[in-house]
MDTraj code that builds the backbone (N, CA, C; nanometers):
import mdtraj as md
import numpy as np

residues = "UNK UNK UNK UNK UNK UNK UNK UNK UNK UNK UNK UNK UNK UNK UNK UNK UNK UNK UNK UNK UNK UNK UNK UNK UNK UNK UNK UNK UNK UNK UNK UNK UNK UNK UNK UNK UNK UNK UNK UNK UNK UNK UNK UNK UNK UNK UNK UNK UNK UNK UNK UNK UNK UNK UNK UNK UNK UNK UNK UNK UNK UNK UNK UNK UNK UNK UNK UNK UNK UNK UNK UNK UNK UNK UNK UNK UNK UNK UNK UNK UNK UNK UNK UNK UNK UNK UNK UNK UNK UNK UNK UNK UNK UNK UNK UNK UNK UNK UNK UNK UNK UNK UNK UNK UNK UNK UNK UNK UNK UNK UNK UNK UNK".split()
xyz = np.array([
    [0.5640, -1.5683, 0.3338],
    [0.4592, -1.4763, 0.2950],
    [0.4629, -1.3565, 0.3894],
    [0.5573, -1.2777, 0.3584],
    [0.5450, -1.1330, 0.4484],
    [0.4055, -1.0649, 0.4679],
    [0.2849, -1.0683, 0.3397],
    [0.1554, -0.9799, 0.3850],
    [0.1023, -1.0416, 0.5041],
    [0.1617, -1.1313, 0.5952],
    [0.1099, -1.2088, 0.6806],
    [0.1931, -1.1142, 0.7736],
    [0.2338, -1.0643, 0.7603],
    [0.3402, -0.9813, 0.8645],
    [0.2471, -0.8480, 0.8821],
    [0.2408, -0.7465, 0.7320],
    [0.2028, -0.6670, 0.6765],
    [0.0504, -0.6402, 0.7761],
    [-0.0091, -0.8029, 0.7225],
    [-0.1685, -0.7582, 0.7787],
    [-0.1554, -0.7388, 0.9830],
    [-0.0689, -0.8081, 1.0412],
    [-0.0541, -0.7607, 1.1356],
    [0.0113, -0.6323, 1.1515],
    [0.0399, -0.5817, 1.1578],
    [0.0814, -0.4594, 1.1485],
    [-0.0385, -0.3713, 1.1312],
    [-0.0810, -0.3875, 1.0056],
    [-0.2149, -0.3376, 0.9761],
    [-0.3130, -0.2929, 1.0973],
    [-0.3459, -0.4477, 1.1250],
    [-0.4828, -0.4712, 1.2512],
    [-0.3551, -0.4039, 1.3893],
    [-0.2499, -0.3962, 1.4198],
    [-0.2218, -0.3535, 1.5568],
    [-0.2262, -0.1949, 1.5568],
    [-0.1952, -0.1215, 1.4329],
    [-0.2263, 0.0092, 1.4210],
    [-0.3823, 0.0494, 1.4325],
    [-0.4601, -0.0289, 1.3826],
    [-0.5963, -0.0177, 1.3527],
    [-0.6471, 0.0074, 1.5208],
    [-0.5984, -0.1213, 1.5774],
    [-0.6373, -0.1578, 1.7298],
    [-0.5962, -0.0159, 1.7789],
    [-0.4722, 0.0418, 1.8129],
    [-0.3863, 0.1622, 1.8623],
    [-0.4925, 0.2114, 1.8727],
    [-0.5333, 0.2961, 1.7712],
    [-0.6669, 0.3962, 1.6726],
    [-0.7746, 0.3577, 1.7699],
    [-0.7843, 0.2853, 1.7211],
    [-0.9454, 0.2552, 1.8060],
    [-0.9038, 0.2885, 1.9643],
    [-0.8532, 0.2268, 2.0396],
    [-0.8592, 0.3054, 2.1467],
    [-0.7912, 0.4682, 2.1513],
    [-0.7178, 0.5514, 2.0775],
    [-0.6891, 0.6600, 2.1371],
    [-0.7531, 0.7294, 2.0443],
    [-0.8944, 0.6855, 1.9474],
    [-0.9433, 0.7498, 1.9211],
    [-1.1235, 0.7286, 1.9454],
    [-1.1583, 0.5960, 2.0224],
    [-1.2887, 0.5892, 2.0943],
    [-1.3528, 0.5367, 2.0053],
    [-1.3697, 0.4259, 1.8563],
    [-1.3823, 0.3699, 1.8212],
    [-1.4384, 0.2241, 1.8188],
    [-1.5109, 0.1755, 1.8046],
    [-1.5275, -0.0287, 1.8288],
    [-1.5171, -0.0987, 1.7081],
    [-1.5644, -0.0123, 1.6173],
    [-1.5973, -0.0802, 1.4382],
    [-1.5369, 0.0039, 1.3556],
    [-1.4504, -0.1030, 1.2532],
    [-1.4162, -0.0497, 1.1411],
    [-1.5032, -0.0916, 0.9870],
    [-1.5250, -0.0007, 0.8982],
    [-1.6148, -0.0732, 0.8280],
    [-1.4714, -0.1001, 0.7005],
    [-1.4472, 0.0203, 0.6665],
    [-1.3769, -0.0092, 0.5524],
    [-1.2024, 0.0524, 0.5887],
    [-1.1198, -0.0090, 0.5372],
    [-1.0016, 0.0367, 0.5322],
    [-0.9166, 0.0460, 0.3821],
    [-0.8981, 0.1469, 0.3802],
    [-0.8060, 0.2240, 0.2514],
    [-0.6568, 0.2366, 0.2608],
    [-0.6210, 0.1627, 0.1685],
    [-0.4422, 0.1459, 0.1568],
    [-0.3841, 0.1762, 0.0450],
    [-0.2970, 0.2512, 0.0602],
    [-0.2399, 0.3164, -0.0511],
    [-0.0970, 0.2265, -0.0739],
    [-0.0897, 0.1537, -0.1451],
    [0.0318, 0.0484, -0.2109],
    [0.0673, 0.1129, -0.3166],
    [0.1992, 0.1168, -0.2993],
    [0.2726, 0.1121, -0.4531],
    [0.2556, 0.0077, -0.5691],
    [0.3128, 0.0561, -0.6700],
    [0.2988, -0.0618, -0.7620],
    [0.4907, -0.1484, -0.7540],
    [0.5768, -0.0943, -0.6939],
    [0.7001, -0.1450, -0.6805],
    [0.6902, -0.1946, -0.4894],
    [0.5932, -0.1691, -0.4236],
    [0.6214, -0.2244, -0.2766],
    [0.6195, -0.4074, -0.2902],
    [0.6119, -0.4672, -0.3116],
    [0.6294, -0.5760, -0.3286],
    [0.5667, -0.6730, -0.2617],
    [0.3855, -0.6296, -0.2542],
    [0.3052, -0.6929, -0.1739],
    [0.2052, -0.7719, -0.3058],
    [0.1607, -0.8986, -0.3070],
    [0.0861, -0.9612, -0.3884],
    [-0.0599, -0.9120, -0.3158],
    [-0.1411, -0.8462, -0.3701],
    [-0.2513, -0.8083, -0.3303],
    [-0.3624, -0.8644, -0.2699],
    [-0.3715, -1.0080, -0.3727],
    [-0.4964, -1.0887, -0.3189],
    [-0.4038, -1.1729, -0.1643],
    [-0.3257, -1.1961, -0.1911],
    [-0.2614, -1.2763, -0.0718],
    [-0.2810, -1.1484, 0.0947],
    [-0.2388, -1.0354, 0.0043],
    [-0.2871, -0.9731, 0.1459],
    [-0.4254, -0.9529, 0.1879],
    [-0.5094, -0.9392, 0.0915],
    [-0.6621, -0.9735, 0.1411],
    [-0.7177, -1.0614, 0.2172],
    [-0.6572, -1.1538, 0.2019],
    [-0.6698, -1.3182, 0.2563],
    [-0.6407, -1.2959, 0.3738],
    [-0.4818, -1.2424, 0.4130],
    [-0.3868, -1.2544, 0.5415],
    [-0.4912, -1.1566, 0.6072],
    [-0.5159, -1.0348, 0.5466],
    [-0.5877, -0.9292, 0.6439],
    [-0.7425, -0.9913, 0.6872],
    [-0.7718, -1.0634, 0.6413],
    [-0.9217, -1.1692, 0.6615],
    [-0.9231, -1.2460, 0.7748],
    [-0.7838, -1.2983, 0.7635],
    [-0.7562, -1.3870, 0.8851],
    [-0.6844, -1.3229, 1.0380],
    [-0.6192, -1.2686, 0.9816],
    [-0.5475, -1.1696, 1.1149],
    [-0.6555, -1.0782, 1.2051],
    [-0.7486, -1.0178, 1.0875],
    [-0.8456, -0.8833, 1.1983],
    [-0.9918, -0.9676, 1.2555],
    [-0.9920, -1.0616, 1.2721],
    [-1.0642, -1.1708, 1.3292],
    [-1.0723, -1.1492, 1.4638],
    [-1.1991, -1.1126, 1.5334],
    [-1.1662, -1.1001, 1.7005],
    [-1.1090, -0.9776, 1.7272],
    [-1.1134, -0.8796, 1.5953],
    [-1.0757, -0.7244, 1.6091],
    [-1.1729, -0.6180, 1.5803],
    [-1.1515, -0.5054, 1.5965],
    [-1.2208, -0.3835, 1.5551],
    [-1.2732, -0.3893, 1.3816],
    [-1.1347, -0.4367, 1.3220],
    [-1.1232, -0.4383, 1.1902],
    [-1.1882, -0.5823, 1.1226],
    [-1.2545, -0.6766, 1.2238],
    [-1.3100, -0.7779, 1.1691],
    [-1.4115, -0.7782, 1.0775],
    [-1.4199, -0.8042, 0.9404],
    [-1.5399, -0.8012, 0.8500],
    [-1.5421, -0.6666, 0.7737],
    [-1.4212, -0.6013, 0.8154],
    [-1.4034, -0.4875, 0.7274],
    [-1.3567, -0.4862, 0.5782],
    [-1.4296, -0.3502, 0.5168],
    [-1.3640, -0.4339, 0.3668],
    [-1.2434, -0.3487, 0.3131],
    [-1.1563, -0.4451, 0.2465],
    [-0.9794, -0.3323, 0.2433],
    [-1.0026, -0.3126, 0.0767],
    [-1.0047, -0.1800, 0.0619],
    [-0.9946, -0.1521, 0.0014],
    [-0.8338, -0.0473, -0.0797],
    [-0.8201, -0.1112, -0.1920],
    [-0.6686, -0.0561, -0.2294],
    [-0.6830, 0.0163, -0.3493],
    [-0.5427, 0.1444, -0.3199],
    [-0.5599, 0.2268, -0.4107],
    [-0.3925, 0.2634, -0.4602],
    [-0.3869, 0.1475, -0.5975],
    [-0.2756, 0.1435, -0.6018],
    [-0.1826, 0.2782, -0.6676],
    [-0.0580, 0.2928, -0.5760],
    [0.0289, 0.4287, -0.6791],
    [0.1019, 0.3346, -0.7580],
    [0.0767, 0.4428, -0.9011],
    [0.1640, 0.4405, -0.9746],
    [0.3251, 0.4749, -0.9598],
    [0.4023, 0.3851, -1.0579],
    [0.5485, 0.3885, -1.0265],
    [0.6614, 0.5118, -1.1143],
    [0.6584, 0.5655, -1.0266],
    [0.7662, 0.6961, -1.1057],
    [0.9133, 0.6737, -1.1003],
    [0.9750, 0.7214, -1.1650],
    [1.1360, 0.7772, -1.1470],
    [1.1692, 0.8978, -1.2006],
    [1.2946, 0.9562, -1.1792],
    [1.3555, 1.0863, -1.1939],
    [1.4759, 0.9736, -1.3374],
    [1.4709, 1.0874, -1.4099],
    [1.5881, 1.0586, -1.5369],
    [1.7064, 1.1111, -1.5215],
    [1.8029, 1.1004, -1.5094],
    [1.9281, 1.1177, -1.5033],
    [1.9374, 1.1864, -1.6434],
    [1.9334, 1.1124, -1.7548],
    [1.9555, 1.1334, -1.8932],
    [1.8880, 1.3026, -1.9319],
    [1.7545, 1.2809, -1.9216],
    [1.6327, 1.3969, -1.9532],
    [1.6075, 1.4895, -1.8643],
    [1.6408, 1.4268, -1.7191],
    [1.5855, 1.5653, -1.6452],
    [1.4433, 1.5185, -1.5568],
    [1.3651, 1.4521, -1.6930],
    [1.2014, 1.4500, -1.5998],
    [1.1325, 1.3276, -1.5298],
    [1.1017, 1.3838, -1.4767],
    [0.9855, 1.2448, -1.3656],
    [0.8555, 1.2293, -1.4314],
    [0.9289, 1.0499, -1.4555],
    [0.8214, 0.9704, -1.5861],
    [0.7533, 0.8756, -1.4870],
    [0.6524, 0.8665, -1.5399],
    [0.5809, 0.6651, -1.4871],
    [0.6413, 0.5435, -1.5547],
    [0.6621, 0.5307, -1.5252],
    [0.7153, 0.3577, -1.5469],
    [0.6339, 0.2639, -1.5338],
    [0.6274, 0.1370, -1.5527],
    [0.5509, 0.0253, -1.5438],
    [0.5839, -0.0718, -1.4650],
    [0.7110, -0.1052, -1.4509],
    [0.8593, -0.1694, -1.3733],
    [0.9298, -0.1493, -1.3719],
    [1.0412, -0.1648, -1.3361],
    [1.1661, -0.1444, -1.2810],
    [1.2593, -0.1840, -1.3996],
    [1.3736, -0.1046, -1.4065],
    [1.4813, -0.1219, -1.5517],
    [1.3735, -0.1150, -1.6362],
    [1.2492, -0.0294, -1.6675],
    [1.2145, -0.0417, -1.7858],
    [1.3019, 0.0959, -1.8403],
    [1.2730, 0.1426, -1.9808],
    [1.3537, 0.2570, -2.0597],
    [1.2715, 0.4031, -2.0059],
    [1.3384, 0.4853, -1.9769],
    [1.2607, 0.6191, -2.0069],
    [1.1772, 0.6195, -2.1167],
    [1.0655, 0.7015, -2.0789],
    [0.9418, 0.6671, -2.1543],
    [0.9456, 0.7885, -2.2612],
    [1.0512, 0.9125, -2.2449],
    [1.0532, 1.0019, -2.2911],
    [1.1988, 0.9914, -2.4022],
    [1.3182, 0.9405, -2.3150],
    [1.3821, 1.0018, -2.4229],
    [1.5287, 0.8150, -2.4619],
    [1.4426, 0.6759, -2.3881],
    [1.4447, 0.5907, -2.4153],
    [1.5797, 0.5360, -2.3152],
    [1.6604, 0.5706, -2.2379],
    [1.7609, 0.6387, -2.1079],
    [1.7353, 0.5259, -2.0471],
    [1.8391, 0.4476, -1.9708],
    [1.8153, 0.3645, -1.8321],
    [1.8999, 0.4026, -1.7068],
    [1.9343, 0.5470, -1.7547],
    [1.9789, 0.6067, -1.5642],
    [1.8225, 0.6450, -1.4771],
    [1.7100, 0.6020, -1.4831],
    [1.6590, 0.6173, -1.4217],
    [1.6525, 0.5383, -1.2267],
    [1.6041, 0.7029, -1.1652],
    [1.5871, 0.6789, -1.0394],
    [1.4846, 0.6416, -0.9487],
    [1.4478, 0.5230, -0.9173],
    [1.3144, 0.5464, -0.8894],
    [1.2811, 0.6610, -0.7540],
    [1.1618, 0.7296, -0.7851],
    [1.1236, 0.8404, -0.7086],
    [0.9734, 0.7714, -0.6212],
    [0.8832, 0.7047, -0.6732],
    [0.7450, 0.6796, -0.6146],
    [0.6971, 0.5591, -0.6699],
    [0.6254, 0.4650, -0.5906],
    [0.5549, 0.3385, -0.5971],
    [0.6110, 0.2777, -0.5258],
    [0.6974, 0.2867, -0.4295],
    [0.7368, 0.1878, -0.3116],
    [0.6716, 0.2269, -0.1585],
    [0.5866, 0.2477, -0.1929],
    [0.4989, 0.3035, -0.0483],
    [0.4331, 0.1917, -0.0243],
    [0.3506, 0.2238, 0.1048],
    [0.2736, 0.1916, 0.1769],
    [0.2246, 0.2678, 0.3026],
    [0.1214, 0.2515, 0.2877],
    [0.0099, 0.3755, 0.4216],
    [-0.1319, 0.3299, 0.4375],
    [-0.1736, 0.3077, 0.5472],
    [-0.2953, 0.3554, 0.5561],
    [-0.3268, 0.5030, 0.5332],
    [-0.4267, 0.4999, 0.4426],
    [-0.4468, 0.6181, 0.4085],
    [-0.5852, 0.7293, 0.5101],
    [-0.7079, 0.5720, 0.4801],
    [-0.8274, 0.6106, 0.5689],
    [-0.9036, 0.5297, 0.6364],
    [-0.9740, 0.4926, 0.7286],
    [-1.0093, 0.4429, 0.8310],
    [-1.2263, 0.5098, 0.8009],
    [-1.3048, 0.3850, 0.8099],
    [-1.4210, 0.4514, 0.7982],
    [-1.4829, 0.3427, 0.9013],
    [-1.4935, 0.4335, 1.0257],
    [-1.5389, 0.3877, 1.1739],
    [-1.6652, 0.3932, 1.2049],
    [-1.7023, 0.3182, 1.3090],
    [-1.8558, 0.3045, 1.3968],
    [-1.7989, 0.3902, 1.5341],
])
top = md.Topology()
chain = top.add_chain()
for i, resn in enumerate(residues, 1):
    res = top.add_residue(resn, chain, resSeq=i)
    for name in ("N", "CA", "C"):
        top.add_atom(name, md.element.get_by_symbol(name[0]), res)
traj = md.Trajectory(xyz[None], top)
């Protein structure tokens, strides 16, 4: 289960923040996931529940804001949304597509005490 990795990561950036920015409480945290990053969502809720325990970020609520998944067409030219991966161009039905966006991940925002 990598979001067990993920949520640390999470809470040690969070921690960073809080001290070089004078912080004690986090209330809410905002994450911007792709829809191709390859994180199961509720599993990371869970992991981030258990990991920010005894942290700044303890009892905070994570809130996610998932991106949609794009690619560039080889065939057409244009940057479509997709749904998954090897699906068809949505425009002109093509599978040289490239994926361009939905493999992210970021904290996006931080809402502190």
């Amino acid at each position: 289960m990598h979001e067990m990795a993920i949520s640390e990561s999470i809470v040690q950036i969070i921690e960073e923040q809080a001290e070089a920015q004078n912080f004690s409480e986090v209330k809410t945290v905002w994450l911007e996931i792709g829809r191709f990053a390859g994180i199961e969502i509720e599993a990371l809720r869970f992991t981030f529940d258990v990991v920010s325990r005894n942290s700044v970020a303890e009892g905070s609520s994570l809130e996610i804001i998932e991106i949609p998944g794009t690619a560039w067409c080889l065939e057409c030219g244009k940057n479509v949304d997709i749904k998954q991966r090897f699906d068809p161009c949505p425009e002109c039905g093509g599978f040289q597509l490239q994926v361009s966006g939905g493999e992210e991940m970021r904290i996006k925002e931080l809402e502190v005490n």
